[in-house]
PDB file of N, CA, C and O in Angstrom, chain B, residues numbered from 101:
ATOM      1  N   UNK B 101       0.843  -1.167   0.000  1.00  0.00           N
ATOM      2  CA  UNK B 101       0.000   0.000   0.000  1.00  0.00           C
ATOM      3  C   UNK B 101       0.891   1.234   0.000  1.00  0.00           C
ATOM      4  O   UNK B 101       1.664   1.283   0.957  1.00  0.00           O
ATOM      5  N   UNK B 102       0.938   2.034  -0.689  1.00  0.00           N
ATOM      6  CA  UNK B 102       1.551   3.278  -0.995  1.00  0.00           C
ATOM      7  C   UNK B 102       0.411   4.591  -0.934  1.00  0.00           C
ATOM      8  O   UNK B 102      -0.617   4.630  -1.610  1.00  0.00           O
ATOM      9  N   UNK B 103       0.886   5.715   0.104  1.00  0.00           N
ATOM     10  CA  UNK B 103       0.473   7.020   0.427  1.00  0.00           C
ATOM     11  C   UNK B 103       0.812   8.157  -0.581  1.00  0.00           C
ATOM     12  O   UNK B 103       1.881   8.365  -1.155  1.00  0.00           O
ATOM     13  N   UNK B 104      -0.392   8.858  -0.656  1.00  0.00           N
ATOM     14  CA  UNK B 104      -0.327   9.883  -1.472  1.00  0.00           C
ATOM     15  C   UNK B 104       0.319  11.222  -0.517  1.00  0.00           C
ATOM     16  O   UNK B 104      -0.349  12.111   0.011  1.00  0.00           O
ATOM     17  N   UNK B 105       1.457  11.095  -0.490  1.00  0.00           N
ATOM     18  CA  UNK B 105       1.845  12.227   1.056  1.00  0.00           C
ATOM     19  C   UNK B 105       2.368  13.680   0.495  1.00  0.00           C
ATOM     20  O   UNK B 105       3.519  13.918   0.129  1.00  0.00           O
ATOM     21  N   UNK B 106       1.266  14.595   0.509  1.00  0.00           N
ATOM     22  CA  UNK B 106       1.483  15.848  -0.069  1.00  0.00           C
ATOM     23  C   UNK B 106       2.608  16.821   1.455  1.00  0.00           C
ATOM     24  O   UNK B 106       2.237  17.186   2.571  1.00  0.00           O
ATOM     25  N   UNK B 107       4.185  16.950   0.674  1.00  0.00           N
ATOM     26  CA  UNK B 107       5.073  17.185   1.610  1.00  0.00           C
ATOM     27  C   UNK B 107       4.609  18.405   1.819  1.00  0.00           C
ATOM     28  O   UNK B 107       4.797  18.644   3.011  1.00  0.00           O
ATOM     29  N   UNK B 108       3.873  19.716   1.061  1.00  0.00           N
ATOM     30  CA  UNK B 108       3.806  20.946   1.578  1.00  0.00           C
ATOM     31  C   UNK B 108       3.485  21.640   2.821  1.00  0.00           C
ATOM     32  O   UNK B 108       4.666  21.957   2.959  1.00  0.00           O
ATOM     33  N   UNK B 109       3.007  22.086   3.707  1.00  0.00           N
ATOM     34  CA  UNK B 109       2.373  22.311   4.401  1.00  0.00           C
ATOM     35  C   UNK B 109       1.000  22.721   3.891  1.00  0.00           C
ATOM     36  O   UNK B 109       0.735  23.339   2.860  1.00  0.00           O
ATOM     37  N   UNK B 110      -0.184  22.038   5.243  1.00  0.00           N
ATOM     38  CA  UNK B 110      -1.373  22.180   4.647  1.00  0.00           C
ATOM     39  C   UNK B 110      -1.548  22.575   6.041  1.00  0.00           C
ATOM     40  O   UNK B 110      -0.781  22.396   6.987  1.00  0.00           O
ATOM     41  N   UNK B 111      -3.211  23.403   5.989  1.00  0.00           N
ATOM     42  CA  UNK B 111      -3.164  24.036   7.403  1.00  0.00           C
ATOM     43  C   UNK B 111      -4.303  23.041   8.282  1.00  0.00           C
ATOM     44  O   UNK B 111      -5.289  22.587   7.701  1.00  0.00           O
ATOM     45  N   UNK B 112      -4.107  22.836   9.371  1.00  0.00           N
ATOM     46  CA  UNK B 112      -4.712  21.625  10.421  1.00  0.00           C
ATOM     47  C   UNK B 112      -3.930  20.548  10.418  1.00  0.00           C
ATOM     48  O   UNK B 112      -4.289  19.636  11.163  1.00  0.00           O
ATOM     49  N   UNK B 113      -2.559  20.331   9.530  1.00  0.00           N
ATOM     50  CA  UNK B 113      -1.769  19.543  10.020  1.00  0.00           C
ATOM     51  C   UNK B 113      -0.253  19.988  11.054  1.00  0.00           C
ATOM     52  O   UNK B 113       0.457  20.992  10.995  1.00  0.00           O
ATOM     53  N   UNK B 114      -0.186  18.978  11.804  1.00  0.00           N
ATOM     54  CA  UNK B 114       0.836  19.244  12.766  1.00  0.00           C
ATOM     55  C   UNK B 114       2.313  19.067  12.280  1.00  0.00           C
ATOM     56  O   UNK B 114       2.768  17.923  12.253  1.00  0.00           O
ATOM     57  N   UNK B 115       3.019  20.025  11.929  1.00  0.00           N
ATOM     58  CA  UNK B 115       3.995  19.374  11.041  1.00  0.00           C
ATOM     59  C   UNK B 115       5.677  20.029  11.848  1.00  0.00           C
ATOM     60  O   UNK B 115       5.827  21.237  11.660  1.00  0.00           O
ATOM     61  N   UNK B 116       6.634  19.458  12.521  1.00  0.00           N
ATOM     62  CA  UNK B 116       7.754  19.590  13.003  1.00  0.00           C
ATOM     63  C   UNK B 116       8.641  18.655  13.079  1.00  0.00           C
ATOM     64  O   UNK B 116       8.366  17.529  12.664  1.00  0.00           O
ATOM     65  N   UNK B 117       9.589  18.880  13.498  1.00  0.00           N
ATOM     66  CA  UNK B 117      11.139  17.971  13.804  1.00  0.00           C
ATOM     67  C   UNK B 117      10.561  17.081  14.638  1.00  0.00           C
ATOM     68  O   UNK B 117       9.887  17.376  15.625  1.00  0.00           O
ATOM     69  N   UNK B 118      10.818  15.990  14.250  1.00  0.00           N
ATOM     70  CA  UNK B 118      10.275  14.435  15.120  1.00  0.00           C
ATOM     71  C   UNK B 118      11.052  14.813  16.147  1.00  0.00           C
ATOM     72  O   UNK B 118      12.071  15.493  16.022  1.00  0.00           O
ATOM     73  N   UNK B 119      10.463  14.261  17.512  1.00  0.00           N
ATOM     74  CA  UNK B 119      11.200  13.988  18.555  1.00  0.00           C
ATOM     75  C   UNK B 119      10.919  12.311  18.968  1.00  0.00           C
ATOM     76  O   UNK B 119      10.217  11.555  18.295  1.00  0.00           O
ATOM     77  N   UNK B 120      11.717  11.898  20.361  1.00  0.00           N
ATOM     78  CA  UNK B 120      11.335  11.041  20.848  1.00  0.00           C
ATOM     79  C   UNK B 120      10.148  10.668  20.822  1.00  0.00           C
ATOM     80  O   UNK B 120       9.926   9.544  20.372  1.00  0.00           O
ATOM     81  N   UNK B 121       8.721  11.724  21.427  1.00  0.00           N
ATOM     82  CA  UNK B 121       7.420  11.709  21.781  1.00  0.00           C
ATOM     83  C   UNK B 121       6.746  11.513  20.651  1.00  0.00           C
ATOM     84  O   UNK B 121       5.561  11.181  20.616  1.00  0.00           O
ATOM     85  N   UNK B 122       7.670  11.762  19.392  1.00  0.00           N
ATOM     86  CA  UNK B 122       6.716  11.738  18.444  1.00  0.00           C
ATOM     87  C   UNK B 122       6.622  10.143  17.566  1.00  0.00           C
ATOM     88  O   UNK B 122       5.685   9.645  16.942  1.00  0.00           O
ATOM     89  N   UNK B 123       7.877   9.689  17.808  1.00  0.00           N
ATOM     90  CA  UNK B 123       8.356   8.333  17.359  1.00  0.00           C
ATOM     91  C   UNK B 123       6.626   7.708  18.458  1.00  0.00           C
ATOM     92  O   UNK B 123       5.618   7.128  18.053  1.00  0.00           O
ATOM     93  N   UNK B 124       6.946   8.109  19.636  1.00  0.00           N
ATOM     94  CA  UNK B 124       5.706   7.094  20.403  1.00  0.00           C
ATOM     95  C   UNK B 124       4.360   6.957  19.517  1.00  0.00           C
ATOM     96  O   UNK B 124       3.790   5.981  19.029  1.00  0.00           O
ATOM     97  N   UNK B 125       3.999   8.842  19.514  1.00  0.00           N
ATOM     98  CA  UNK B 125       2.486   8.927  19.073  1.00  0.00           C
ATOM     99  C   UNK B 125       2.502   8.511  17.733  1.00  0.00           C
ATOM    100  O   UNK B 125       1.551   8.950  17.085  1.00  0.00           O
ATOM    101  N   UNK B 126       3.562   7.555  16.908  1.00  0.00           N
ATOM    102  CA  UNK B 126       3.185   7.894  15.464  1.00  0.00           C
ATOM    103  C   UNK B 126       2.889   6.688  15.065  1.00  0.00           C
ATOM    104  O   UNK B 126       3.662   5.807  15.442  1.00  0.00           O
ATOM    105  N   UNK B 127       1.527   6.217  14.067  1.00  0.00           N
ATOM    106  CA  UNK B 127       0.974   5.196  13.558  1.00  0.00           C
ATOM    107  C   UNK B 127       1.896   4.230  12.718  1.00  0.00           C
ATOM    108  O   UNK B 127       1.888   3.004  12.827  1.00  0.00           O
ATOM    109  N   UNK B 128       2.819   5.081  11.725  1.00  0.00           N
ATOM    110  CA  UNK B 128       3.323   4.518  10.713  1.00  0.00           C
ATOM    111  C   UNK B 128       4.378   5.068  10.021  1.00  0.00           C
ATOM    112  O   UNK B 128       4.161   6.258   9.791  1.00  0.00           O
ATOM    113  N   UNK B 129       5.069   4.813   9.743  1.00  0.00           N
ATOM    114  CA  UNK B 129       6.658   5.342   8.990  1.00  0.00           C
ATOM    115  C   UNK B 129       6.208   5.382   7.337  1.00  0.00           C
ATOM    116  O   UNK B 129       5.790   4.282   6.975  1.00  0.00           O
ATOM    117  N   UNK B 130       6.208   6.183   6.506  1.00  0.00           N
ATOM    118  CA  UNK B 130       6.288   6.598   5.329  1.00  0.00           C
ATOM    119  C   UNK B 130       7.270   6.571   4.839  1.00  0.00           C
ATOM    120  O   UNK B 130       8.107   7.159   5.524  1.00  0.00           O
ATOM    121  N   UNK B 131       7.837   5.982   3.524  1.00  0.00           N
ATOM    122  CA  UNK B 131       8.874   6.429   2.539  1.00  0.00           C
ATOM    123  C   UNK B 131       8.819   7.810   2.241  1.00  0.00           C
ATOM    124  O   UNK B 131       7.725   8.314   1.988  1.00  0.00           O
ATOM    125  N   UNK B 132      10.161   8.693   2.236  1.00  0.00           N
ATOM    126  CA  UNK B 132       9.844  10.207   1.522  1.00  0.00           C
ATOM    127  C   UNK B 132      10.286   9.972   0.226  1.00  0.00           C
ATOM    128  O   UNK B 132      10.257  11.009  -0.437  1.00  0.00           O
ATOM    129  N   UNK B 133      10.622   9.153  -0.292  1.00  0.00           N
ATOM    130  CA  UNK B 133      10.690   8.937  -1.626  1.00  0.00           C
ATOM    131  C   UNK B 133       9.555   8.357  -2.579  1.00  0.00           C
ATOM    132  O   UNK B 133       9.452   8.831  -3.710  1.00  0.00           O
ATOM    133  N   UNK B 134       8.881   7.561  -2.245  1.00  0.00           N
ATOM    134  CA  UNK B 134       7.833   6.989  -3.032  1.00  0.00           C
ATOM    135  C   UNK B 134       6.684   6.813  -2.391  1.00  0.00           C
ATOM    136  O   UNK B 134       5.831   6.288  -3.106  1.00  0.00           O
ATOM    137  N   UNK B 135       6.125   7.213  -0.608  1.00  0.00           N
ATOM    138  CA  UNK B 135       5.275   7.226  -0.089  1.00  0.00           C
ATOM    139  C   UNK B 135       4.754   5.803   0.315  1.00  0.00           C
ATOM    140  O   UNK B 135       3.678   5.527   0.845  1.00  0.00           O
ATOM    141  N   UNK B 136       5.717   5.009  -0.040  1.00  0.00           N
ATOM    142  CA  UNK B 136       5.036   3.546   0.763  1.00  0.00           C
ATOM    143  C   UNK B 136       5.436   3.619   2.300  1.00  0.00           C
ATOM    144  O   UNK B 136       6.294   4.238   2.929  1.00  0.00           O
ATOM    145  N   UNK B 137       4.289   2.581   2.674  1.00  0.00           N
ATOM    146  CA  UNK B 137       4.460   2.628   3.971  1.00  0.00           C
ATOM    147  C   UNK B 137       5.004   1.357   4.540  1.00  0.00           C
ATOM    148  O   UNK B 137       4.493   0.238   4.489  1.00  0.00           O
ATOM    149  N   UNK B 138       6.456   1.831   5.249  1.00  0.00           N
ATOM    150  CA  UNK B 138       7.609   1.202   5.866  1.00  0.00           C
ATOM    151  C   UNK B 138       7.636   0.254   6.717  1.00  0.00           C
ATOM    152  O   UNK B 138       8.293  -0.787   6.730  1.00  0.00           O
ATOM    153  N   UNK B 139       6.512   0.880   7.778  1.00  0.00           N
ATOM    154  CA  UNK B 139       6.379   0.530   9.163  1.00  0.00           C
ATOM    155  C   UNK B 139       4.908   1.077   9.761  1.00  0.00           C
ATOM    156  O   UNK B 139       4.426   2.206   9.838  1.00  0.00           O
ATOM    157  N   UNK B 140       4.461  -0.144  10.117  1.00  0.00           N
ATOM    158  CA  UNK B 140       3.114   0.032  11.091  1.00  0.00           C
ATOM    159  C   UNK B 140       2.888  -0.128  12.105  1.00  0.00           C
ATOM    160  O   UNK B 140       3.374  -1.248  12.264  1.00  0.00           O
ATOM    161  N   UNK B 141       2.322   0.257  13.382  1.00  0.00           N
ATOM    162  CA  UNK B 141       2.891  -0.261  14.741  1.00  0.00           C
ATOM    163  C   UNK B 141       0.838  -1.266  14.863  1.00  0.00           C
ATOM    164  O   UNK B 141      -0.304  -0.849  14.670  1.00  0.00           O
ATOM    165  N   UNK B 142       1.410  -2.602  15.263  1.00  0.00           N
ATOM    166  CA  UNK B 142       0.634  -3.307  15.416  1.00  0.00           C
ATOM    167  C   UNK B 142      -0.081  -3.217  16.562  1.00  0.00           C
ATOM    168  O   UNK B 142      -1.296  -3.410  16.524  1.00  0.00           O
ATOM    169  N   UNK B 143       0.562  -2.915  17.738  1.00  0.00           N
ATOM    170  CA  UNK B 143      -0.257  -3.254  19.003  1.00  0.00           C
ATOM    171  C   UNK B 143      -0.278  -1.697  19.833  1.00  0.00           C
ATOM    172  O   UNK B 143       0.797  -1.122  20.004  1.00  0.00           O
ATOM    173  N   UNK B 144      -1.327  -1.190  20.234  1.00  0.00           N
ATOM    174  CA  UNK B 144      -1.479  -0.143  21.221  1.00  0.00           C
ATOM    175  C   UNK B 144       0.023  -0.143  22.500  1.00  0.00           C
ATOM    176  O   UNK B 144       0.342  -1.091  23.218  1.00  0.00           O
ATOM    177  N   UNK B 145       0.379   0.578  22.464  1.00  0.00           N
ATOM    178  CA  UNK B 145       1.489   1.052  23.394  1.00  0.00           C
ATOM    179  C   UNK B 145       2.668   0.644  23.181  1.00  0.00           C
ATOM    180  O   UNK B 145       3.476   0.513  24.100  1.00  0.00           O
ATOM    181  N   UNK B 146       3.004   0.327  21.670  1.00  0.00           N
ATOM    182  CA  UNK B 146       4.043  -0.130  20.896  1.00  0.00           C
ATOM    183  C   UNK B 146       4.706   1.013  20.512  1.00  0.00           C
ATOM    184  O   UNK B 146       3.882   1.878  20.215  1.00  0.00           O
ATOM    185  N   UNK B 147       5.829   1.383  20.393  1.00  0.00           N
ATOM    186  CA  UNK B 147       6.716   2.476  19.871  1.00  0.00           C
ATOM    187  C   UNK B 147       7.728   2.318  18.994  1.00  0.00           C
ATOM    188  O   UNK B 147       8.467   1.334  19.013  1.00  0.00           O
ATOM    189  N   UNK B 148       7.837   3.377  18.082  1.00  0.00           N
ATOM    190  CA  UNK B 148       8.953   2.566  16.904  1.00  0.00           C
ATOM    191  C   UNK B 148      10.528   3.329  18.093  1.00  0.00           C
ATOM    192  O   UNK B 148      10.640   4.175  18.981  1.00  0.00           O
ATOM    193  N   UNK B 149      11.603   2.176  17.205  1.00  0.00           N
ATOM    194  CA  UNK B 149      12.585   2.932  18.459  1.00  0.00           C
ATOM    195  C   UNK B 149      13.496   3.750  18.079  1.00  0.00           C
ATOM    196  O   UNK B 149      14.536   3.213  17.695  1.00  0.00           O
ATOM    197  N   UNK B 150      13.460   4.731  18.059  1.00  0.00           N
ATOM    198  CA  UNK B 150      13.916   6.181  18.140  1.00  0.00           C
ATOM    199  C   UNK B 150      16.177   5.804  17.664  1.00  0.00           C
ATOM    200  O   UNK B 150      16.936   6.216  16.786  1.00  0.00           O
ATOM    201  N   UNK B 151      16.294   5.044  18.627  1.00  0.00           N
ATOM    202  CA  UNK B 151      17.269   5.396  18.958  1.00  0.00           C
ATOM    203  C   UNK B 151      18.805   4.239  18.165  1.00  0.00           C
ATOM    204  O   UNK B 151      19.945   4.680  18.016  1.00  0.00           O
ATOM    205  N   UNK B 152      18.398   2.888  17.815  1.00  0.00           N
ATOM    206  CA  UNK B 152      19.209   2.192  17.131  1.00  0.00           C
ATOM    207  C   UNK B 152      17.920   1.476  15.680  1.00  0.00           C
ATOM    208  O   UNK B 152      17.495   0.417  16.141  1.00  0.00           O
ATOM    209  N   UNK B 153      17.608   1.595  14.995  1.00  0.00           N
ATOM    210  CA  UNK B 153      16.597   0.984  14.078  1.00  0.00           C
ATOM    211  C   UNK B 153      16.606   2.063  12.548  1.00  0.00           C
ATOM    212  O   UNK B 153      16.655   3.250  12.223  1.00  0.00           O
ATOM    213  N   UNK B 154      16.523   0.699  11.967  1.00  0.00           N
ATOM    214  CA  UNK B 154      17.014   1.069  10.368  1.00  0.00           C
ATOM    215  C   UNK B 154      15.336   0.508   9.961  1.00  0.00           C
ATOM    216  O   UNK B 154      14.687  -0.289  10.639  1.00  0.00           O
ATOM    217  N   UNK B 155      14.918   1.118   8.780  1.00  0.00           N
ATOM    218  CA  UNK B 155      13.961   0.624   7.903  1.00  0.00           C
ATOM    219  C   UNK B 155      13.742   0.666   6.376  1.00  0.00           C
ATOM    220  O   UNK B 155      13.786   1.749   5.791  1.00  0.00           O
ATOM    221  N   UNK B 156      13.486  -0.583   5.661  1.00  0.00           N
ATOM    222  CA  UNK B 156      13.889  -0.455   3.815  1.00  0.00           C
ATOM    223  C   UNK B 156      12.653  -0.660   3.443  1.00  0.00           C
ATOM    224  O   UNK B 156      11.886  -1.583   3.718  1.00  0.00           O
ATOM    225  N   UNK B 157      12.502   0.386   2.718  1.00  0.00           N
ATOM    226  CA  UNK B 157      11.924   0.604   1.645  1.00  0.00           C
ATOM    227  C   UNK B 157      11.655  -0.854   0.657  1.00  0.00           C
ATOM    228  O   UNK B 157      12.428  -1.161  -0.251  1.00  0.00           O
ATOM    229  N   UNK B 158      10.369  -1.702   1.037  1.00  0.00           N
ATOM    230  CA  UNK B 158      10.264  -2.697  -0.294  1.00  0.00           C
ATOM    231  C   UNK B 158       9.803  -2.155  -1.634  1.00  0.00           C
ATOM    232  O   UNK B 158       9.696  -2.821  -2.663  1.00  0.00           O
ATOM    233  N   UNK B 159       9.592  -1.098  -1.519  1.00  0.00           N
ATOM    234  CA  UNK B 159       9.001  -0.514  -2.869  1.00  0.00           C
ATOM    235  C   UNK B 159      10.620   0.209  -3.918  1.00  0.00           C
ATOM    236  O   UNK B 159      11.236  -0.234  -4.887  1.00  0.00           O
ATOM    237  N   UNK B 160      10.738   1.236  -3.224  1.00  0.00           N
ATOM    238  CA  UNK B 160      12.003   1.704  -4.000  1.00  0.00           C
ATOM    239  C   UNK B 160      13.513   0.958  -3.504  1.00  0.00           C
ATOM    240  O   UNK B 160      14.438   0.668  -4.263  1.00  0.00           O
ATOM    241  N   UNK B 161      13.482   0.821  -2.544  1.00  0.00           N
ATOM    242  CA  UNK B 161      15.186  -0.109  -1.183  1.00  0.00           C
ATOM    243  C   UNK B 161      15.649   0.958  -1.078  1.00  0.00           C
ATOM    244  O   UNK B 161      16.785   1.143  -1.516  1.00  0.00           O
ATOM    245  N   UNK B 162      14.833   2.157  -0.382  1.00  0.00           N
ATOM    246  CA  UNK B 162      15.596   3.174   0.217  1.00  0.00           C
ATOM    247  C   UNK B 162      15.928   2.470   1.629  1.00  0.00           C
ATOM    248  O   UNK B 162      15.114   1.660   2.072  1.00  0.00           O
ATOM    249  N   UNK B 163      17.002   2.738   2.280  1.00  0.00           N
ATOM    250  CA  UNK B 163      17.024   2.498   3.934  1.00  0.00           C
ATOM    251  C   UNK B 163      16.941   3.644   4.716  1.00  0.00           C
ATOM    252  O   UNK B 163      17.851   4.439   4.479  1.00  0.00           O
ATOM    253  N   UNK B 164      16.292   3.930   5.417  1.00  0.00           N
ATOM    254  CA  UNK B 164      16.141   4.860   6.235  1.00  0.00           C
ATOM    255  C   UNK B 164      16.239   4.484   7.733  1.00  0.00           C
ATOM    256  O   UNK B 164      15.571   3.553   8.183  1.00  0.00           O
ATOM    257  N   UNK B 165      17.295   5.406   8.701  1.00  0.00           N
ATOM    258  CA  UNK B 165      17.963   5.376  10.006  1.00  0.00           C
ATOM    259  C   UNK B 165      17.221   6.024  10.658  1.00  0.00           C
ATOM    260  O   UNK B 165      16.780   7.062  10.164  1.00  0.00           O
ATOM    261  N   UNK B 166      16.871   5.666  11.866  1.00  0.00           N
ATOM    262  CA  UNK B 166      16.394   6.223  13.427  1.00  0.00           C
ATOM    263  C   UNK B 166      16.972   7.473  13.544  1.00  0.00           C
ATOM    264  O   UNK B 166      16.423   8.540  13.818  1.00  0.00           O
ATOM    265  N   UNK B 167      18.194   7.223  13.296  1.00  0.00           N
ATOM    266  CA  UNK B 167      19.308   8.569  13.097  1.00  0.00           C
ATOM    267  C   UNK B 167      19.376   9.758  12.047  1.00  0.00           C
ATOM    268  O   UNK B 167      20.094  10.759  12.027  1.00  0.00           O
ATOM    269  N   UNK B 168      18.282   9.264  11.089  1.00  0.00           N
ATOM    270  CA  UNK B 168      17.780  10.407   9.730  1.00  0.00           C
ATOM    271  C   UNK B 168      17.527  11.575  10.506  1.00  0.00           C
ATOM    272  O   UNK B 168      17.988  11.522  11.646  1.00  0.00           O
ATOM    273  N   UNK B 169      16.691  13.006  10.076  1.00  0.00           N
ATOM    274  CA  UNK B 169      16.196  13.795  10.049  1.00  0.00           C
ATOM    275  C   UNK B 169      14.884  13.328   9.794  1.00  0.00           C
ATOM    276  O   UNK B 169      14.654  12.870   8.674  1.00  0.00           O
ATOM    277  N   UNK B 170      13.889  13.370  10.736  1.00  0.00           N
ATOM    278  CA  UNK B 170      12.506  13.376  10.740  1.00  0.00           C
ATOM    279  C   UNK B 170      11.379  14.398  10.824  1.00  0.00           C
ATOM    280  O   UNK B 170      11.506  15.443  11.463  1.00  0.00           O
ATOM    281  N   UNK B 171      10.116  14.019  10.068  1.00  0.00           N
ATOM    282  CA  UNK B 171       9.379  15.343  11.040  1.00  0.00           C
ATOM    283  C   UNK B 171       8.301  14.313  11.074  1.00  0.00           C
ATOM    284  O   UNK B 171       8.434  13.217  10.531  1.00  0.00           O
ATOM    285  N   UNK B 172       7.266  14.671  11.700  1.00  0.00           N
ATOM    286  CA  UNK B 172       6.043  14.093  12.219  1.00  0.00           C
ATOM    287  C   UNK B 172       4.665  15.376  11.060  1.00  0.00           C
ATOM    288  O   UNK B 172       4.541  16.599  10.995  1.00  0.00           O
ATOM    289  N   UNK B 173       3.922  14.178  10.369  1.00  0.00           N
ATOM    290  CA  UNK B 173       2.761  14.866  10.185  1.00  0.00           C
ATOM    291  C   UNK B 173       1.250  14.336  10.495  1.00  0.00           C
ATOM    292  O   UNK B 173       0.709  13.699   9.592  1.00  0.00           O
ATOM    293  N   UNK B 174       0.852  14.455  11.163  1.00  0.00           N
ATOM    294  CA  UNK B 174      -0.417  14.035  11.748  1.00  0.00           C
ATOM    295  C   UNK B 174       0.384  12.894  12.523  1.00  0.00           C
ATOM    296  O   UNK B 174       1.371  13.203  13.191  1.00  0.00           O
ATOM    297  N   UNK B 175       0.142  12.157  12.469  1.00  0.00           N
ATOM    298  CA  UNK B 175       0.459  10.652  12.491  1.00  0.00           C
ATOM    299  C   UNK B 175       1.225   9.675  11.917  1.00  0.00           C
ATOM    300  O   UNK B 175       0.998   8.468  12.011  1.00  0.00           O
ATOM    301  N   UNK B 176       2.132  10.184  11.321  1.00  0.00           N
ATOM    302  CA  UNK B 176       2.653   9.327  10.200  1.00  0.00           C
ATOM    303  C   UNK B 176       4.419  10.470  10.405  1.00  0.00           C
ATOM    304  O   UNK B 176       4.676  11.650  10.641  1.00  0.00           O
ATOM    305  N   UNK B 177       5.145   9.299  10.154  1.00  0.00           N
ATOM    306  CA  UNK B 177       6.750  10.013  10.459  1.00  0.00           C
ATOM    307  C   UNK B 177       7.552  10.283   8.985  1.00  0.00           C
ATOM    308  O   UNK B 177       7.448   9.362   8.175  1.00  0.00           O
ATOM    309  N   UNK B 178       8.130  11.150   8.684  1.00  0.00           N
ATOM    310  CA  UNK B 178       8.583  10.549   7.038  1.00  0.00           C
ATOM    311  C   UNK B 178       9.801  11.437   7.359  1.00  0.00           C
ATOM    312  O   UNK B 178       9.741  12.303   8.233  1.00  0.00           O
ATOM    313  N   UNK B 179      11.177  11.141   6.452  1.00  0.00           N
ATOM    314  CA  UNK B 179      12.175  11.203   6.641  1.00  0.00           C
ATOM    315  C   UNK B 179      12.609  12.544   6.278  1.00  0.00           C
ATOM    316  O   UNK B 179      11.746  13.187   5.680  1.00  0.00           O
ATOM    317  N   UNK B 180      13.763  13.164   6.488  1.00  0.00           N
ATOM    318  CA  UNK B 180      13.794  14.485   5.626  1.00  0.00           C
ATOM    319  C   UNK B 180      15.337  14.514   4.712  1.00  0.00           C
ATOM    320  O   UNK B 180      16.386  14.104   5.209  1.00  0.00           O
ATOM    321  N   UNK B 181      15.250  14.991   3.514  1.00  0.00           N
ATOM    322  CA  UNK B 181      16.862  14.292   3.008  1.00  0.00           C
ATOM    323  C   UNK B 181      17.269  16.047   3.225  1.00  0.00           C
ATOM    324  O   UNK B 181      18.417  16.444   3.024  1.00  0.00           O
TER     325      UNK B 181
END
């Protein structure tokens, strides 16, 4: 399943530099390259982990690091190059 993820700013979305808190509150990891989605968190009070974790891209084989540049939009985390 691949997201239609319009990077601009739109207004009523929450859009900043990921933090820790935001890795918690966030549903799902987005590709910023092709908008597929990376990572889903399956179970309520599950957190993606911030701090050592890599994730690839099955659509394009981008890899993307814990350690990237992130921002958080609504719910959904996507990388920043």
């Amino acid at each position: 399943m691949a997201l239609n993820i319009d990077k601009e700013d739109r207004p009523g979305l929450y859009k900043s530099r990921a933090t820790i808190e935001d890795f918690r509150k966030a549903e799902m990891i987005v590709c910023s390259n092709c908008g597929h989605i990376i990572a889903r968190k399956g179970k309520k009070g599950v957190c993606f982990d911030v701090f050592d974790c890599s994730w690839k891209c099955e659509n394009c084989g981008e890899l993307w690091l814990s350690s990237d540049s992130w921002i958080r939009v609504g719910k959904i985390l996507l990388a920043e190059h």
